[in-house]
C-alpha positions, 0 to 999 in steps of 0.5 A: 800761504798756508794750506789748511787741512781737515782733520780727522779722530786719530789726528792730534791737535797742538797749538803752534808756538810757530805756524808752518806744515813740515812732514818727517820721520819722528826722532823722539827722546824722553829727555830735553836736548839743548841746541847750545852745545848739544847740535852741531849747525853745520851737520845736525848732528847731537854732539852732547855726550850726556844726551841718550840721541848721541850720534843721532842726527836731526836734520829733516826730522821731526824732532819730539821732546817733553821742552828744550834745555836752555841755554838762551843761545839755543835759539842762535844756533836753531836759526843757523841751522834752520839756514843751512838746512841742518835743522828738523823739519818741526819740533813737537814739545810737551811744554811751551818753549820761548827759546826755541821759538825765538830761533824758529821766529828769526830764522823765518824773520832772517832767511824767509824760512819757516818750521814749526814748532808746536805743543801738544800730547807727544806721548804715544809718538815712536821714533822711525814713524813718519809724522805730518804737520799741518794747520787745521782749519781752526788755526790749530797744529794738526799732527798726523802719523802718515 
């Protein structure tokens, strides 16, 4: 069951690609990160060595971007590391993207684990703070710096 929440003036509203509530330090990057070759499952660590994140590790994070990168085998490696806990704790995206939505969906679908994945206005969004994701009482993303 999902806890809905009220929302306020400094909240932002998104609408969920993935329904769910998730609270983090935000991880924030200009530039679009591929899963399929640019995160290790088993750690969530950023192994792409063009990715300004290199190094970095998502991992309980909220995880902030304008869109994924492709491939489509994005979505497998989302869902194996949603499973072995390696994954963010949510993603926020400026654009919508069915890749990652499909490995949230699985892995939900697969192991009964659920992070959302919501699209809304990340600018203005740091990294280092700490971001709350939650469902308003309309149905719609609220994100929240806590």
């Amino acid at each position: 069951m999902t806890r809905r929440i009220e929302t306020d003036a400094a909240d932002r509203l998104g609408t969920f690609q993935l329904a769910g509530t998730a609270e983090g330090q935000a991880l924030v990057f200009s530039q679009p990160l591929s899963f399929w070759g640019g995160i290790d499952a088993e750690t969530g660590d950023i192994t792409d060595h063009s990715h300004p994140g290199l190094g970095q590790n998502v991992a309980g994070k909220i995880l902030v971007m304008p869109s994924g990168r492709g491939s489509s085998s994005s979505s497998s490696v989302l869902a194996e590391a949603i499973r072995r806990g390696t994954a963010p704790a949510g993603i926020l995206l400026e654009r919508p993207d069915p890749i990652l939505a499909v490995g949230a969906i699985v892995a939900e679908f697969l192991y009964d684990i659920r992070m959302p994945l919501v699209v809304c206005d990340i600018s203005g969004i740091g990294s280092g703070g700490r971001i709350f994701i939650g469902v308003g009482g309309d149905g719609a993303a609220v994100v929240r710096k806590v």
